[in-house]
DOROMAR-466927 format. One record per atom (N, C-alpha, C, O, CB): x, y, z. Coordinates in steps of 0.05 Angstrom, whole numbers, padded with zeros to 5 digits, always signed. Glycine has a CB too. Example, Ala and Ser with C-alpha at 12.3 -4.5 7.8 and 13.67 -1.06 7.14 Angstrom:
2
+00264-00114+00156 +00246-00090+00156 +00264-00066+00156 +00285-00066+00169 +00226-00089+00181 +00257-00045+00142 +00273-00021+00143 +00258+00001+00157 +00268+00023+00161 +00282-00012+00114 
This chain:
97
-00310+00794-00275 -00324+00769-00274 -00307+00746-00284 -00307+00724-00273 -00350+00771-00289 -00290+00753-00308 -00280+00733-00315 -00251+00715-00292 -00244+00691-00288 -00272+00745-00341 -00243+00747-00283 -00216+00746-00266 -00231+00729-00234 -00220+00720-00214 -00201+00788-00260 -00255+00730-00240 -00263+00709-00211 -00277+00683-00215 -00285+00666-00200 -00284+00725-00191 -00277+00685-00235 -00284+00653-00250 -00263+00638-00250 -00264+00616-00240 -00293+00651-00281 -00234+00649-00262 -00211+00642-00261 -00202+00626-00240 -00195+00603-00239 -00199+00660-00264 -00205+00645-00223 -00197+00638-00191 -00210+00619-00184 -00197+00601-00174 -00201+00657-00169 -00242+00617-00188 -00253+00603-00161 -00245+00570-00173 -00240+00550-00159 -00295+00611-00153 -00246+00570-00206 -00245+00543-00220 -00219+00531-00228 -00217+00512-00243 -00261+00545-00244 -00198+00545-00215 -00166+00537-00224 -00162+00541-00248 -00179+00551-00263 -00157+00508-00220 -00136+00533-00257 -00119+00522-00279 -00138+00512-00301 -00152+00493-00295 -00100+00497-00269 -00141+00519-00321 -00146+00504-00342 -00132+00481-00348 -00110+00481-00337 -00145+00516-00360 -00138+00461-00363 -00123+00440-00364 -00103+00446-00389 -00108+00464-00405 -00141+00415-00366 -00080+00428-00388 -00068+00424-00412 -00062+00403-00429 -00046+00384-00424 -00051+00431-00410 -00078+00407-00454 -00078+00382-00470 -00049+00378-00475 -00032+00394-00481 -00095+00384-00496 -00048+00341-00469 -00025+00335-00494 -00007+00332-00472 +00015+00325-00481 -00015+00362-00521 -00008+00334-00436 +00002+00322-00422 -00002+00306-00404 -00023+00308-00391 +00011+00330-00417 +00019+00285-00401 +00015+00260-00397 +00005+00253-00366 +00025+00257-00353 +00040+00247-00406 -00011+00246-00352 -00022+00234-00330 -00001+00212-00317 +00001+00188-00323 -00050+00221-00339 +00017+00228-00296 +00036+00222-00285 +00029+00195-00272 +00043+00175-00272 +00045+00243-00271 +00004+00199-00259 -00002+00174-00243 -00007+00148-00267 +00011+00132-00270 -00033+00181-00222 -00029+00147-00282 -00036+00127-00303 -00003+00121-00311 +00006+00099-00307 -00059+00141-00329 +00011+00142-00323 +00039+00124-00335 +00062+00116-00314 +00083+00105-00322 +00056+00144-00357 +00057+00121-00286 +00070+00101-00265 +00063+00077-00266 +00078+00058-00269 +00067+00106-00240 +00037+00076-00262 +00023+00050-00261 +00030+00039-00283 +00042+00018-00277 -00007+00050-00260 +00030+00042-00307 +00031+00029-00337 +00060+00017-00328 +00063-00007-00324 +00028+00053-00370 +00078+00031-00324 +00114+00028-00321 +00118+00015-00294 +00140+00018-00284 +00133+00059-00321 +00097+00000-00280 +00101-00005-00256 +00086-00041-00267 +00098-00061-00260 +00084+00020-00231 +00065-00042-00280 +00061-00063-00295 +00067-00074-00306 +00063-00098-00308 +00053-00066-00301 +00086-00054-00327 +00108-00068-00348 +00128-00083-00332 +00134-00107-00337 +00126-00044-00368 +00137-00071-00313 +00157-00084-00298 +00147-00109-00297 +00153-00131-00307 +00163-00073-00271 +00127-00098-00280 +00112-00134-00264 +00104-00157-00287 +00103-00180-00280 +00075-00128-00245 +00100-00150-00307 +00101-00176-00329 +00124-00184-00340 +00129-00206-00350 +00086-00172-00352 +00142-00160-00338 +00165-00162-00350 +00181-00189-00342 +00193-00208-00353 +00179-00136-00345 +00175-00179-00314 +00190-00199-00291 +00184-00229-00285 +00197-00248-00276 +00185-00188-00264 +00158-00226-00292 +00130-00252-00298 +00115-00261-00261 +00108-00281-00250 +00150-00294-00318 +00116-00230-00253 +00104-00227-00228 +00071-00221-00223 +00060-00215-00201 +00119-00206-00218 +00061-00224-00247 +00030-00219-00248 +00013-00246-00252 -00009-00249-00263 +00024-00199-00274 +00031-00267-00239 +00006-00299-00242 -00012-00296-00224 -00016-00275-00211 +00019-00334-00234 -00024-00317-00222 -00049-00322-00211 -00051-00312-00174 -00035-00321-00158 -00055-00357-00217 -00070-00295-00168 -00060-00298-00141 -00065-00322-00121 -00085-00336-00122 -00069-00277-00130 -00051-00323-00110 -00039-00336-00087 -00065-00342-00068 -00064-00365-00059 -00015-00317-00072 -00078-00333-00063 -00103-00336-00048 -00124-00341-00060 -00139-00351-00044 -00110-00318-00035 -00135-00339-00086 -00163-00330-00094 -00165-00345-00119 -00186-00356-00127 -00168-00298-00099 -00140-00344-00130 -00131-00358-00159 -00144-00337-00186 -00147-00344-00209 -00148-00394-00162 -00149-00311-00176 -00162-00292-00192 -00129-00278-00205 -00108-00274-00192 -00188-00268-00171 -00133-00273-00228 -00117-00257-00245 -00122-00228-00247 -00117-00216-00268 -00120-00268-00271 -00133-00214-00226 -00148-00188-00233 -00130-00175-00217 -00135-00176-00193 -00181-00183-00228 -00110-00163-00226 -00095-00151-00209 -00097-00110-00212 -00102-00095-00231 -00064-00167-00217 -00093-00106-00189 -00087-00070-00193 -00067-00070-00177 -00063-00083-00157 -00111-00044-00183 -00050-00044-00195 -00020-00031-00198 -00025-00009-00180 -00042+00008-00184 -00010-00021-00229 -00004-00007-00152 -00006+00023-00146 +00010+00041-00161 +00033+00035-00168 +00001+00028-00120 -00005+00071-00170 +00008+00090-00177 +00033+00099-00164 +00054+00105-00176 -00007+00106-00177 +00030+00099-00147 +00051+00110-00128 +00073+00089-00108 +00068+00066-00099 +00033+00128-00107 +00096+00104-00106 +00118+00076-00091 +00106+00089-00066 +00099+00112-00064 +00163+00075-00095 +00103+00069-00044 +00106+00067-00024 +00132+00071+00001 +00153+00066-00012 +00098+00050-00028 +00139+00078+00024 +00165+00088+00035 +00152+00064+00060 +00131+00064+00072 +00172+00131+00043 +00171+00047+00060 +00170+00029+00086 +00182+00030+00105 +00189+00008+00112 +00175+00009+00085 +00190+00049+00122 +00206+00062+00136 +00220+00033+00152 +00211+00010+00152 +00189+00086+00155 +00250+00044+00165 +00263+00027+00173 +00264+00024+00210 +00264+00044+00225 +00287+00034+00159 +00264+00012+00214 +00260+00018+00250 +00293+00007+00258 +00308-00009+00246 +00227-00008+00269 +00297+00022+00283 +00319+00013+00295 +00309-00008+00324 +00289-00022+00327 +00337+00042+00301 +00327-00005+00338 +00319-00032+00356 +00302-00028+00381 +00296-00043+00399 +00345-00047+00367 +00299-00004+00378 +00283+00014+00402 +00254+00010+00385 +00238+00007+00404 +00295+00054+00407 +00244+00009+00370 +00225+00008+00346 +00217+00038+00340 +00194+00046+00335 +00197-00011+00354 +00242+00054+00340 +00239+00087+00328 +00246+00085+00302 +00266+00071+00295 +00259+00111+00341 +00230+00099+00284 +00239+00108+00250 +00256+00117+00260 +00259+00130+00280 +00222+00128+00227 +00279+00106+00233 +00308+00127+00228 +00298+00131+00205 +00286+00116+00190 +00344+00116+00227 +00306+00163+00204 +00303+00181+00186 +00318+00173+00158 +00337+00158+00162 +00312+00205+00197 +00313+00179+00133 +00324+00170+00112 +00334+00149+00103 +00351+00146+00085 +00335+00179+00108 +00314+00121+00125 +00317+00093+00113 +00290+00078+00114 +00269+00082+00126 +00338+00077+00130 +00298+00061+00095 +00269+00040+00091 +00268+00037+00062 +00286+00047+00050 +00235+00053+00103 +00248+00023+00049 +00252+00007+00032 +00228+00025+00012 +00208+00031+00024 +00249-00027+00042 +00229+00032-00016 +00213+00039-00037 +00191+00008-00036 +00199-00014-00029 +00234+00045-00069 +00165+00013-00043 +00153-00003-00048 +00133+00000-00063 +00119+00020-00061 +00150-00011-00033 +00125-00027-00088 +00108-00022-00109 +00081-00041-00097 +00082-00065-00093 +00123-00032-00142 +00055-00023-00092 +00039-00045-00076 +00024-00060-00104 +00029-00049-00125 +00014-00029-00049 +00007-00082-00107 -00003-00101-00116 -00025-00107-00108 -00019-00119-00088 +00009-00117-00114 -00048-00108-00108 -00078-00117-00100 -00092-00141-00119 -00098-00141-00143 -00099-00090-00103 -00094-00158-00099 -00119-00178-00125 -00151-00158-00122 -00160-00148-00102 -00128-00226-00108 -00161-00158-00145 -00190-00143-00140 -00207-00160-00134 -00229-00152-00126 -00203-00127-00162 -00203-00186-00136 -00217-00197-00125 -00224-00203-00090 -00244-00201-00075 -00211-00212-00138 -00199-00210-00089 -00201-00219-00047 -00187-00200-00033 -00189-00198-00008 -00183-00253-00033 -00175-00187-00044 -00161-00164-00035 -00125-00167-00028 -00114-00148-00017 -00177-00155-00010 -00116-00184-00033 -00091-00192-00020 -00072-00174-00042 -00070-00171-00066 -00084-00230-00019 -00061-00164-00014 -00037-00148-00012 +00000-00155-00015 +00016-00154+00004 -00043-00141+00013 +00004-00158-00032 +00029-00146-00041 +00049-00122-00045 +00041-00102-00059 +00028-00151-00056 +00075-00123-00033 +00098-00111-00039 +00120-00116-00049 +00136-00126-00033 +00103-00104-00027 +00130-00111-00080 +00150-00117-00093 +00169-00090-00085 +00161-00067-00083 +00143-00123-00124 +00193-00100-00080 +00218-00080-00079 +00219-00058-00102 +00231-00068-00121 +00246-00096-00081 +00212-00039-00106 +00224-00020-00128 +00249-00021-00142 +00252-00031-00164 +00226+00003-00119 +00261-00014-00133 +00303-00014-00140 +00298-00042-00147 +00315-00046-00164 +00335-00008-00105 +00285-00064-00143 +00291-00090-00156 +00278-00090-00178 +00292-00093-00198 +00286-00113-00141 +00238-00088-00184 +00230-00090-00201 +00238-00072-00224 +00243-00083-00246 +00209-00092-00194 +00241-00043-00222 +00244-00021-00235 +00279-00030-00244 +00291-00010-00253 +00236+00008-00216 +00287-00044-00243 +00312-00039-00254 +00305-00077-00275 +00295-00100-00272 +00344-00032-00222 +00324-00054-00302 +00323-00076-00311 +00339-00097-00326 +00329-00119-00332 +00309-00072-00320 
């Protein structure tokens, strides 16, 4: 009984490690103030911004408008919560410091 409880409910968790996504975001915000890229937005004049966890892959097109493989640009997206406007800061630019 126990050996199928196991199974059906996964992994136990493990305390004491860190939430990969939450500390992207945190290190993806630091950047963005760092840089003093978190003013007012542009549309709405709202300050309520959300950080994507995750970089984005902007793939690169050639002149045919086909993806080439292993090009395009990292990207950190940006949301006002208010109106919704959409931002992309370069990675390799913000993340470096």
């Amino acid at each position: 009984m126990l050996a199928e409880r196991a199974v059906s409910e996964g992994p136990e968790a493990i305390g004491g490690l860190p939430d990969d996504e939450r500390w992207s975001e945190q290190m993806h915000r630091a950047a963005l103030e760092r840089k003093g890229a978190l003013a007012d937005c542009e549309a709405c004049g709202s300050n309520a911004w959300g950080v994507g966890q995750r970089l984005l892959l902007l793939p690169a097109l050639d002149a045919s408008g086909s993806w080439v493989a292993g090009r395009g640009v990292d990207a950190i997206p940006v949301f006002c919560r208010r109106c919704g406007l959409l931002r992309l800061h370069a990675a390799t630019i913000l993340l470096r410091d």
